[in-house]
Structure formats: C-alpha cells, structure tokens
Rosetta silent file (secondary structure, phi, psi, omega in degrees, C-alpha in Angstrom):
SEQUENCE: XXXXXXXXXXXXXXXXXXXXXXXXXXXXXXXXXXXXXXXXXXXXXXXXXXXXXXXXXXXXXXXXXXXXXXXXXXXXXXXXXXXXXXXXXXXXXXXXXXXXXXXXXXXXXXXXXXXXXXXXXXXXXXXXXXXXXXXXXXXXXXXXXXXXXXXXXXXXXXXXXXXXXXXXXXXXXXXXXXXXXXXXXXXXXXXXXXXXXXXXXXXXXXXXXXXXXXXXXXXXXXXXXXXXXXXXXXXXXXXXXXXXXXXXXXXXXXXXXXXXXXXXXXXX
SCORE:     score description
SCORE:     0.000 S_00000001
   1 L     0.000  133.244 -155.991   81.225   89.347   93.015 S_00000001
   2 L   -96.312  141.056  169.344   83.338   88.211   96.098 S_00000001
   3 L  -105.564   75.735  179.015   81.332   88.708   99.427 S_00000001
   4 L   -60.830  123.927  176.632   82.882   87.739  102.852 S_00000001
   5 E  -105.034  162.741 -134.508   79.990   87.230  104.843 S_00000001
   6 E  -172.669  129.417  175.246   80.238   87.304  109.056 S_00000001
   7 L   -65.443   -4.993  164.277   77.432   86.911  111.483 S_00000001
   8 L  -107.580   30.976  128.606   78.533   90.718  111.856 S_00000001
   9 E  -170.858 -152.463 -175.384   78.245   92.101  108.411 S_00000001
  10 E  -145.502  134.277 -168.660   79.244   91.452  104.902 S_00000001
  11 L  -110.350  149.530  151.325   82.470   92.661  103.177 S_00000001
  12 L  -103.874  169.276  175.593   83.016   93.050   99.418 S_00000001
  13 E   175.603  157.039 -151.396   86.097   92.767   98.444 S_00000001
  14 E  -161.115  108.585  140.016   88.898   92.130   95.159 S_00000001
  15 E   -73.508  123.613  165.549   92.478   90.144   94.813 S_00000001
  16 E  -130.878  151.145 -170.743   94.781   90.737   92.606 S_00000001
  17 E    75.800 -163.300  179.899   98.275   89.574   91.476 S_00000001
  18 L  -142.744  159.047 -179.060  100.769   87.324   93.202 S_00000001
  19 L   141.660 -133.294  170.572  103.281   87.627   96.144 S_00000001
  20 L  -121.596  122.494 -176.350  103.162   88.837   99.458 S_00000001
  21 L   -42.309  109.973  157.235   99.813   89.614  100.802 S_00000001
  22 E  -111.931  145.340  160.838   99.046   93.829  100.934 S_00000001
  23 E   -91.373  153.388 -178.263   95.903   95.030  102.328 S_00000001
  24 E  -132.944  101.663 -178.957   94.574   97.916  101.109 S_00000001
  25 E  -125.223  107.703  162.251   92.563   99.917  103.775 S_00000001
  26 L   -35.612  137.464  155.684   90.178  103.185  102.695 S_00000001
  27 L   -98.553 -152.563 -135.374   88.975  106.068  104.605 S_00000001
  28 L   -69.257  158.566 -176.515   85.800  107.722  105.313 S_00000001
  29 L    63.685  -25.449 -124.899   83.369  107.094  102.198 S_00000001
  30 L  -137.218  166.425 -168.154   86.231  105.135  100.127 S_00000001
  31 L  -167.792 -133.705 -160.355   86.128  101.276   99.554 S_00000001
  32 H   -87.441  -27.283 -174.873   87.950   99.138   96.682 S_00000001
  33 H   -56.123  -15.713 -142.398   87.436  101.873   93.930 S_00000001
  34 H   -88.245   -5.717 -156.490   89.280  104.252   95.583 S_00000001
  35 L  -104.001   69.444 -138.570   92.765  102.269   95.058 S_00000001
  36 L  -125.555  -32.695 -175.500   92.134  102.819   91.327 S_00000001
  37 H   -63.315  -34.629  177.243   96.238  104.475   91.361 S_00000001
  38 H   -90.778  -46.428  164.034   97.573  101.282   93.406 S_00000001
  39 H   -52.613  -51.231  150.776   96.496   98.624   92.296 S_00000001
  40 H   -27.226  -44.171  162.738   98.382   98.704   89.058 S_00000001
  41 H   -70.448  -63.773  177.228  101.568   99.223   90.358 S_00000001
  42 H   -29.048  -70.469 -150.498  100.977   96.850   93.491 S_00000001
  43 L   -43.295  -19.628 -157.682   99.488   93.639   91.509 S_00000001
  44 L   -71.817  -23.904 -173.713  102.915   93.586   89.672 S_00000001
  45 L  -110.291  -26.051 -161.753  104.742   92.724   93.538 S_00000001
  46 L  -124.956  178.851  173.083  102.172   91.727   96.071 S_00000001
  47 E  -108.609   98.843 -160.379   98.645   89.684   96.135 S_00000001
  48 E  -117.812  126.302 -160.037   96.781   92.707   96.665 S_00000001
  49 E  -100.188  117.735  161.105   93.614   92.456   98.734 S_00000001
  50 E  -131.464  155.908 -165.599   91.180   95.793   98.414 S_00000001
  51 E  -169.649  154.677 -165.059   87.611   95.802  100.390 S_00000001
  52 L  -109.209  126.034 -175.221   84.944   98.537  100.873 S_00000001
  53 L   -80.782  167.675  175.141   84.724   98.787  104.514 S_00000001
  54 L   -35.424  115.841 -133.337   81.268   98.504  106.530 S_00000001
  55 L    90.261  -36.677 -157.332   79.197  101.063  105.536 S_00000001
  56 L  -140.810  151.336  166.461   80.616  101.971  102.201 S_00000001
  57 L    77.959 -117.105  174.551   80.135  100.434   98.587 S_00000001
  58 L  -122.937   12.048  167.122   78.890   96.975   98.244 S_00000001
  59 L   -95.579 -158.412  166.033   79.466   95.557  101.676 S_00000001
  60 L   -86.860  147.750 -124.644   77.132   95.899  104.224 S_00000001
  61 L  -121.702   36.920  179.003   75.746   98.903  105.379 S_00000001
  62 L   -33.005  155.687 -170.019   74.580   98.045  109.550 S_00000001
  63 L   -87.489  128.420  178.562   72.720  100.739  111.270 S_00000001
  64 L   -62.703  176.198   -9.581   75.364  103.128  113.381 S_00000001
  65 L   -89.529  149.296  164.860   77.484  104.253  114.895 S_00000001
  66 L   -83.178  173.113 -175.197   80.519  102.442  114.331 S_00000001
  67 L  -128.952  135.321 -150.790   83.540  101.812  116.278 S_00000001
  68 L   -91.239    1.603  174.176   86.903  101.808  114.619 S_00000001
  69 L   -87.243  -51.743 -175.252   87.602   98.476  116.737 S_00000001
  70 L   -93.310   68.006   81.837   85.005   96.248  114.790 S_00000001
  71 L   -34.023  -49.832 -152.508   86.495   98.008  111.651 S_00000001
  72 H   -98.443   -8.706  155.199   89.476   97.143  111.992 S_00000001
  73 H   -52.301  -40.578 -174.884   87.935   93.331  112.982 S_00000001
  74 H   -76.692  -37.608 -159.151   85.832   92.932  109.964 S_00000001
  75 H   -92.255   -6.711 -176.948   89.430   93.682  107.846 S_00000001
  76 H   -86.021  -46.940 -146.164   91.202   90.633  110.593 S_00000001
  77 H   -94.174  -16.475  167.075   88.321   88.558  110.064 S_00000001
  78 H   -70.583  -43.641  166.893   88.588   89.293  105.759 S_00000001
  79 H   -51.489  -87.875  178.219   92.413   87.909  106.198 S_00000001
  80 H   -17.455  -78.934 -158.005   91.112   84.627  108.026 S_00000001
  81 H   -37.715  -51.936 -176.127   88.317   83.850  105.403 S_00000001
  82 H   -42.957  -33.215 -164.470   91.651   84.501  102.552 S_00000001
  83 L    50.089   79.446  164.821   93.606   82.396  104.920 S_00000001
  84 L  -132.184  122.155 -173.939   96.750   85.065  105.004 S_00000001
  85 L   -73.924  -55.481 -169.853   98.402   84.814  108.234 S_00000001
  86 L  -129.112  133.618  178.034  100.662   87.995  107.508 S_00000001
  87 E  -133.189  146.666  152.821  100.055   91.079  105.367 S_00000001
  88 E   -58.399 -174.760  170.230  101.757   94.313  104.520 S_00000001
  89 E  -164.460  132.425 -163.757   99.414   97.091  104.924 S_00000001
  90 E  -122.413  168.806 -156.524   99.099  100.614  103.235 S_00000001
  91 E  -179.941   98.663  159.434   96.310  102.415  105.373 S_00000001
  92 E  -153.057  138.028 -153.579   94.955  105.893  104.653 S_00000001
  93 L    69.990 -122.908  167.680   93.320  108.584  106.695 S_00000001
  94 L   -19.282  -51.429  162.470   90.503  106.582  108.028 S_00000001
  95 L   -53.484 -103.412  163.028   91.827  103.883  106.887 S_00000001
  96 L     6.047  -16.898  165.754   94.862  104.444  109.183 S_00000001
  97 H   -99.256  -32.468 -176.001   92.868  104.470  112.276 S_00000001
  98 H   -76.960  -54.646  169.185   91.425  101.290  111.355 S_00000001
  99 H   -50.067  -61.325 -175.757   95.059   99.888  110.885 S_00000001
 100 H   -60.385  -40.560  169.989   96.100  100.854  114.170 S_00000001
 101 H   -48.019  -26.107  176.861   93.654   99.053  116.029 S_00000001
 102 H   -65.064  -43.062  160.161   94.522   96.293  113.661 S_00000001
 103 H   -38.391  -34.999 -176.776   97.715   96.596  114.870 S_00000001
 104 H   -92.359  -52.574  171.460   97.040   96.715  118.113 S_00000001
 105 H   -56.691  -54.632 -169.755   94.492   93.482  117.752 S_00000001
 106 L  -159.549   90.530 -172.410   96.703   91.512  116.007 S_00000001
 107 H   -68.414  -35.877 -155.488  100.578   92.664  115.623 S_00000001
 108 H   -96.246   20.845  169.179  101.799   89.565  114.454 S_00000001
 109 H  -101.936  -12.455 -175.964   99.539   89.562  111.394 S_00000001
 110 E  -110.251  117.994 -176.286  101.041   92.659  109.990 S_00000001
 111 E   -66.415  -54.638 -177.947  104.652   92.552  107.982 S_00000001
 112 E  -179.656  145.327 -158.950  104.411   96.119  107.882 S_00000001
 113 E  -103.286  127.803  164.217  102.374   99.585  108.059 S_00000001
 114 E   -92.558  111.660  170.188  101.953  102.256  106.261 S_00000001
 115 E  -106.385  117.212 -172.473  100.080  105.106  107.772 S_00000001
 116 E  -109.987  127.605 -161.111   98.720  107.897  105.632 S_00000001
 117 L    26.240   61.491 -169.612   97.345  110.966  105.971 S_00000001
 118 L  -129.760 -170.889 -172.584   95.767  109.948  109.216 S_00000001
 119 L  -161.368  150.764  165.611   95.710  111.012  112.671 S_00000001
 120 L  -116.283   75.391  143.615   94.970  109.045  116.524 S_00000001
 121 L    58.003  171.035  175.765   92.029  110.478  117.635 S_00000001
 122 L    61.517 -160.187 -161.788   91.124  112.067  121.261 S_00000001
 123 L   -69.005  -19.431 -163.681   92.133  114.783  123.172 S_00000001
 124 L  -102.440   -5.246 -156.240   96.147  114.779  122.062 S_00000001
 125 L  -111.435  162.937 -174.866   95.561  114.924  118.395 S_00000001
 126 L   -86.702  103.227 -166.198   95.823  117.894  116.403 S_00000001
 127 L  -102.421  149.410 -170.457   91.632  118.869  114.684 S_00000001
 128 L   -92.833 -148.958 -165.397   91.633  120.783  111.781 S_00000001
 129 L   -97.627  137.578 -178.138   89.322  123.920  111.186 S_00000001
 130 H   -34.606  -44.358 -172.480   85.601  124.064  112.217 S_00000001
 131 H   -87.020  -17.995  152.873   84.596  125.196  108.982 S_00000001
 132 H   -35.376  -53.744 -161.255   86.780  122.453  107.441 S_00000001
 133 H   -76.291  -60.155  174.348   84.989  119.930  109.176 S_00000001
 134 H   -66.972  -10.690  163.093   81.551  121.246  108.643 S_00000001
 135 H   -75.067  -56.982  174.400   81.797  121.718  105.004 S_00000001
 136 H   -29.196  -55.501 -161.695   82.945  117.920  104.676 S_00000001
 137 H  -105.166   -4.341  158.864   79.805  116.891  106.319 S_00000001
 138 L   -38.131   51.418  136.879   77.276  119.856  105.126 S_00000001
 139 L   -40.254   -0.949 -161.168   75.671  117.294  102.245 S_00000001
 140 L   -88.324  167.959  174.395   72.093  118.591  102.455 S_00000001
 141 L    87.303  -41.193 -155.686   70.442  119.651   99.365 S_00000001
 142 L   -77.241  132.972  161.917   73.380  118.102   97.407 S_00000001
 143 L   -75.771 -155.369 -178.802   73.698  115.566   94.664 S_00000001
 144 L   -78.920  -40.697  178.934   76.810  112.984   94.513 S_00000001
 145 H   -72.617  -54.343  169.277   77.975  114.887   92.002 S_00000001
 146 H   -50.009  -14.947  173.514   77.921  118.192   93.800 S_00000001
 147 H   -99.032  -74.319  162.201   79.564  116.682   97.249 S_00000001
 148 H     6.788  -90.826 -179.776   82.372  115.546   94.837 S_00000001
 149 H   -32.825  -65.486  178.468   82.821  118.660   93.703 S_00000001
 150 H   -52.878   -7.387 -171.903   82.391  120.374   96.965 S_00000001
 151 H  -109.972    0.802  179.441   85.019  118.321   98.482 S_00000001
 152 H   -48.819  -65.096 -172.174   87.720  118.716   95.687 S_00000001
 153 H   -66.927    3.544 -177.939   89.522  121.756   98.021 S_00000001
 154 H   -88.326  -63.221 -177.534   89.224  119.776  100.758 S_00000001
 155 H   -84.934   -0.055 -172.005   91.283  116.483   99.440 S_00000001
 156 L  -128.294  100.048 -178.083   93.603  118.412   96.852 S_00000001
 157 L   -45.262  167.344  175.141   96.171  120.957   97.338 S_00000001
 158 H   -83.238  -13.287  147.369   95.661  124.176   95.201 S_00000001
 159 H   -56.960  -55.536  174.370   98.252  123.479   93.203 S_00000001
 160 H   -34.521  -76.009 -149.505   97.045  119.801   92.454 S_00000001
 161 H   -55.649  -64.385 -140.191   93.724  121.821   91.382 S_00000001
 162 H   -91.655  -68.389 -172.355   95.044  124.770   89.585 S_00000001
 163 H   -81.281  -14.530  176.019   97.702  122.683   87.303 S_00000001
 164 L  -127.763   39.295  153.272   96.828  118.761   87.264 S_00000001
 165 L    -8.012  -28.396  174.976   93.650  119.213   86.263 S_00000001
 166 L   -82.202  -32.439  167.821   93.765  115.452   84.910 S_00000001
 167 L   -64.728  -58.600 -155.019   94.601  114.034   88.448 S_00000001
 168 H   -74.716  -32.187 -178.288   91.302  115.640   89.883 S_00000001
 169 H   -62.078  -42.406  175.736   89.313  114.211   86.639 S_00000001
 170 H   -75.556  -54.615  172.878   90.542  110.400   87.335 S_00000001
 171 H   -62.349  -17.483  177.163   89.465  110.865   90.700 S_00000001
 172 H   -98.706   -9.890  143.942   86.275  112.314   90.409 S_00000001
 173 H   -70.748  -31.050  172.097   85.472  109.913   87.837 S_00000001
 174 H   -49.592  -68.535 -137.443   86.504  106.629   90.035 S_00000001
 175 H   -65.848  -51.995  179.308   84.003  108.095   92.644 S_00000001
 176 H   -45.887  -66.956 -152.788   81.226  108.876   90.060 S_00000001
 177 L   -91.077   23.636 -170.929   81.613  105.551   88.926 S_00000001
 178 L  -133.166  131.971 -142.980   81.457  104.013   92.501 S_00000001
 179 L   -60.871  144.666 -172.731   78.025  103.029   94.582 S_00000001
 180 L   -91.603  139.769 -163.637   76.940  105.822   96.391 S_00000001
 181 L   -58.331  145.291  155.109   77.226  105.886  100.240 S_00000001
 182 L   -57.980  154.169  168.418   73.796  106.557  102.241 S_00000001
 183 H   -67.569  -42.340 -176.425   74.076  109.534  104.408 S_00000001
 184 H   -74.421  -10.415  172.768   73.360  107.435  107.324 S_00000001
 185 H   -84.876  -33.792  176.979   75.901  105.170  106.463 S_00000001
 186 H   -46.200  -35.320  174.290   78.170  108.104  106.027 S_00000001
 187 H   -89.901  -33.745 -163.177   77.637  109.343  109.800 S_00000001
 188 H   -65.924  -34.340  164.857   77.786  106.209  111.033 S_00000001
 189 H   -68.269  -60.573  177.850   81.231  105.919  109.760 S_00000001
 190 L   -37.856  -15.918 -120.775   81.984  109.405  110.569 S_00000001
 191 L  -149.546  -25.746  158.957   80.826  108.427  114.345 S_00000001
 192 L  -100.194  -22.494  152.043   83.876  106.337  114.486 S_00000001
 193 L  -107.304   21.298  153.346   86.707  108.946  113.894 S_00000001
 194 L   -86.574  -59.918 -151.618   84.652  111.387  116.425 S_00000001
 195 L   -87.608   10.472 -161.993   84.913  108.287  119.274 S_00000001
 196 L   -97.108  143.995 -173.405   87.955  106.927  118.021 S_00000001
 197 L  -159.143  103.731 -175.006   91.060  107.718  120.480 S_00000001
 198 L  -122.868    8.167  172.703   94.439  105.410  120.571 S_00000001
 199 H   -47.932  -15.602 -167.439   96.900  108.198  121.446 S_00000001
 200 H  -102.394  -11.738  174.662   97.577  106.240  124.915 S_00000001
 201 H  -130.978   37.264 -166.674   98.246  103.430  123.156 S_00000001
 202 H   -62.069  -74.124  178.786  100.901  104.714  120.108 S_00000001
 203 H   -37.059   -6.129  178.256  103.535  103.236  122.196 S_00000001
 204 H   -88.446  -29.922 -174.859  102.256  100.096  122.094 S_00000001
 205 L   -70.064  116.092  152.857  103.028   99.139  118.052 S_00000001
 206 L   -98.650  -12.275  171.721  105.218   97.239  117.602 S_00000001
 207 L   -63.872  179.903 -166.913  105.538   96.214  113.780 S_00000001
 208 E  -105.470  167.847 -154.092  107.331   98.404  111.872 S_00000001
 209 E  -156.571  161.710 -170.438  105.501  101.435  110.521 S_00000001
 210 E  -136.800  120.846  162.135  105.889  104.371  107.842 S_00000001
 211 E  -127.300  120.363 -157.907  103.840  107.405  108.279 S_00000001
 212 E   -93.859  146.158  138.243  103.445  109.590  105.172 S_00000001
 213 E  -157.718  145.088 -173.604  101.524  112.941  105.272 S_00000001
 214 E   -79.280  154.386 -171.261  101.266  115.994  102.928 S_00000001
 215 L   -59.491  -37.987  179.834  102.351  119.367  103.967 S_00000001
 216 L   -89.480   26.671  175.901   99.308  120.903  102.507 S_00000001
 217 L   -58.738  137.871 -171.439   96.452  118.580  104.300 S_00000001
 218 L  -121.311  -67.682 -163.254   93.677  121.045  105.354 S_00000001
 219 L   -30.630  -80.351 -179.541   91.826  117.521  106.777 S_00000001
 220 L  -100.522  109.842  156.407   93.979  115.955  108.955 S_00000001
 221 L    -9.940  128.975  170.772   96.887  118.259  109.950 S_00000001
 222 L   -64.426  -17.401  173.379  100.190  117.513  109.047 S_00000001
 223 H   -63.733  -14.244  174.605  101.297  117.815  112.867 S_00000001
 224 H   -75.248  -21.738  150.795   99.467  114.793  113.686 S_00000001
 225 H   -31.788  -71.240  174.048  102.154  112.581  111.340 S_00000001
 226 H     6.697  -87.592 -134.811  104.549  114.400  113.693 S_00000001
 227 H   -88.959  -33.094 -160.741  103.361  113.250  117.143 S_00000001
 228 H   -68.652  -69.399 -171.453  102.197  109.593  115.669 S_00000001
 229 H   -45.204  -72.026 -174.488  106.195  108.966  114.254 S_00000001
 230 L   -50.682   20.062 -129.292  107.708  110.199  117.815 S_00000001
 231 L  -150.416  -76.280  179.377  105.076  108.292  119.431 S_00000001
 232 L   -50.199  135.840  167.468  105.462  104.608  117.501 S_00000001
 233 L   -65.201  156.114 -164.455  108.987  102.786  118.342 S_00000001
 234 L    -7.045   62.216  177.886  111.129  103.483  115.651 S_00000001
 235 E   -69.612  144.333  151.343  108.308  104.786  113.246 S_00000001
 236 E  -107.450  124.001 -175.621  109.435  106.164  110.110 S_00000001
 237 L  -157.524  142.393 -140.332  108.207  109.415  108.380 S_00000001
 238 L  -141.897  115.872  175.378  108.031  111.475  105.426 S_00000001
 239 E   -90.690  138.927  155.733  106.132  114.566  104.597 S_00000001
 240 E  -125.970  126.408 -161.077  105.410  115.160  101.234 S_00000001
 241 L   -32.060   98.601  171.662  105.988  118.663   99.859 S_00000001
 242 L    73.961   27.403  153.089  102.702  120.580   98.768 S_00000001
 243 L   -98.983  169.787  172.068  100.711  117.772   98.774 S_00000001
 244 L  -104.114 -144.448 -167.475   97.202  117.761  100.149 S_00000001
 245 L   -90.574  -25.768  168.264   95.119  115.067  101.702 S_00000001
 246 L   -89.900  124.317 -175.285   94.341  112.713   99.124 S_00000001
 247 L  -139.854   19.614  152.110   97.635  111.237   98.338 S_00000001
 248 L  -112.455    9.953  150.658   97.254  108.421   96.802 S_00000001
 249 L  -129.965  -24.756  171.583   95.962  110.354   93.545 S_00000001
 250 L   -70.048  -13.151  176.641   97.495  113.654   93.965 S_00000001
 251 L  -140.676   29.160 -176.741  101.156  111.828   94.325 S_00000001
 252 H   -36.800  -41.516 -168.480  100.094  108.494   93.606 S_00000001
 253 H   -79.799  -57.021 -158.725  103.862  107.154   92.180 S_00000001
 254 H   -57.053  -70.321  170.342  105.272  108.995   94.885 S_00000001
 255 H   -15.211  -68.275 -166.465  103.188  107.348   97.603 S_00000001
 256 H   -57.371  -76.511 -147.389  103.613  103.549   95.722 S_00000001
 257 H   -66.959  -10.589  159.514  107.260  103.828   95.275 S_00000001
 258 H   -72.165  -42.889 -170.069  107.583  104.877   99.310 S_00000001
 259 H   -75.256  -10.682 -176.878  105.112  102.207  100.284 S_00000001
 260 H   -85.600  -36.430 -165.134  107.190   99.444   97.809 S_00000001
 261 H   -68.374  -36.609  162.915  110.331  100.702   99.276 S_00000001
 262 H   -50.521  -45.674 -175.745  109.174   99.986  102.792 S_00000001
 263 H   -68.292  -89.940 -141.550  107.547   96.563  102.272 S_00000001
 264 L   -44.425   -8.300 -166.037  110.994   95.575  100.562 S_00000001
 265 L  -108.661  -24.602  173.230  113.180   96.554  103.537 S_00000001
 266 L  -123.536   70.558  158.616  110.593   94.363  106.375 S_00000001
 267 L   -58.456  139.841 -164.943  109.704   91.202  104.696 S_00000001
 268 L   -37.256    0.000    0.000  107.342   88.725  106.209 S_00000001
C-alpha cells in the first residue's frame, strides 16, 4: 500500500499507466476510489497519479480545520516524493479549489488544468441553497449507507436518477466499498471550502485552464464556472447540458474525452 509520509501528514496514494504525468484531485469526502470512471480511460495516455486527500480514506486524518493551502501542499509535496516536475491536472469541486492554490503555489508544475464543478470561495462566489447545504452536512443519526443515499439528489441530476439507474449503482457501490470518513474528519475538510477565498487572485493563473460545469449542479452553481472562465486569462469553458454535480460518473466519457482533448492541445 503506497504511503507518502511528511512531517505534516501521510498521503495514500496509486499510479497507473505510462506517459505524461495527470494528477487526479477529489473533493469533499472523495479520495482515489472516487476516480473509479477515469482511471481506465486515463492509464491508456498518461501516468496517472490518484491520492485520498488529508482527511479522507487511508491517508491521514490530522485534527481540523483545514486550509485549502496545505491541501493543495500535501498534493505539491506527493509530486516531489514521485519526482514529476510537471503534471496535467483534472481537479473537481473541492478538488478544484485545491488545484487553484496549487496553481497559484507552483504554476510551473502544472501542464494544464482542468477545473470541475468547483467554485472560488468568499464573498464574490455564487452559494447554493441553505437547505442544500444543510442537508449535505445533516449526517446525525445516519449510517454510510443512508448519507449515500441521502446525497444521491444532491450529486445527480434527476434525469441521471430517474433513467441511468446503473450510473448511480457504480457510484454508490465505489463509495460503499471505500473507507469511511470520520465526521470530524469530514468538517474539518468542510472547514476549508467555508475559509477558502481566491476570487482576488483568479487573475493571477497563468497555466492554461478548462473549466467544465453541469447546468443542473444544485451544489456548486453553474454561475460560478461563469465568473472563474472570465476571471482566468484565456480560461476555457464548457457547460454540460443537464448534468448535475458529480460529473465524472454522471458524464464520465464526456468529461474524459474533454479533459484528453485539452491535455493534447498544451503539452508539457
């Protein structure tokens, strides 16, 4: 089992294939399992790096709250140990705030970004509905299986739900089959997209960047995609039609064959 260990935590983490180096960075809750749609396709082009961030899975689980800075440090400091100078990077919702700071840390380590269903934080960004937000983090009483469940309308348009019954089935088995977060690890993360806020510094990326989001996202608004693309120099970005929030299993091909198309147009 591979461990990077750090006098600040401990990462798990799993390479696969040959190529040019992609990272693969999870949001809230999500870690290497969650890539269960990408990694197949990827391994066939890239050396593809997935890791359960701090907090989540099998790395280590430090007492909170985190800060989306040493997030996106721990995933700089995973590269070093690999010794990969420069990586693509696919990067979503959470994950995506942790890539911009990576970005922001260390531009000339990144070929090229994908940002997905994400959003940057603070006062400028677009928050979704109270009762959105409080069912996501309502857990008490609940098993693993039942916050699964409860969070299905949350990550899935109602289409996804009502007609691809098979999509929502791979994913809630991956999850089922993946260690389950602590609650306290859970806030702790969660404690890091409340304080996290880089709208002031959008203008600052410079690598070249793709920002995907579905139309139908009840999590993060699709208007925050918007304001991120005008924001980034010559960001690119693409809504996709009637999707929800998870979108690398409700449109998983679509997603891969945007994020392959991208990588192939800024090579390292």
């Amino acid at each position: 089992m591979p461990i990077y260990t750090s006098p600040r935590t401990r990462l798990y983490y799993e390479t696969t294939g040959q190529g040019r180096p992609l990272l693969l960075i999870s949001g809230l809750g999500g870690g290497s399992w969650s890539w269960y749609g990408q990694v197949p396709f990827f391994k066939l082009h890239y050396r593809v790096i997935t890791f359960d961030n701090r907090g989540a899975g099998r790395s280590g689980m430090p007492p909170g709250p985190y800060r989306m800075q040493e997030m996106a440090e721990d995933a700089l400091q995973l590269l070093d140990h690999l010794q990969i100078p420069r990586a693509c990077v696919l990067s979503l919702s959470m994950g995506g705030m942790i890539a911009l700071e990576l970005a922001y840390l260390a531009p000339d380590r990144i070929c090229a970004l994908l940002l997905g269903c994400t959003h940057f934080g603070g006062p400028g960004h677009i928050p979704c509905a109270r009762e959105t937000v409080e069912k996501l983090i309502d857990n008490s009483g609940l098993s693993y299986e039942d916050i699964i469940r409860k969070n299905i309308p949350l990550f899935f348009s109602r289409s996804c739900i009502q007609e691809q019954p098979e999509v929502i089935e791979a994913y809630r088995a991956a999850l089922l089959g993946a260690p389950h977060q602590p609650e306290y690890a859970f806030h702790a993360q969660l404690a890091a997209i409340q304080s996290f806020d880089f709208g002031d510094r959008l203008p600052s990326i410079k690598v070249p960047t793709l920002v995907v989001t579905g139309s139908e996202d009840v999590l993060i608004p699709p208007g925050n995609s918007e304001i991120m693309a005008q924001r980034i120099p010559n960001a690119e970005h693409v809504v996709i039609a009637g999707a929800g929030h998870a979108l690398h299993a409700e449109c998983r091909h679509t997603l891969n064959h945007l994020a392959h198309d991208f990588f192939r147009r800024h090579p390292c």
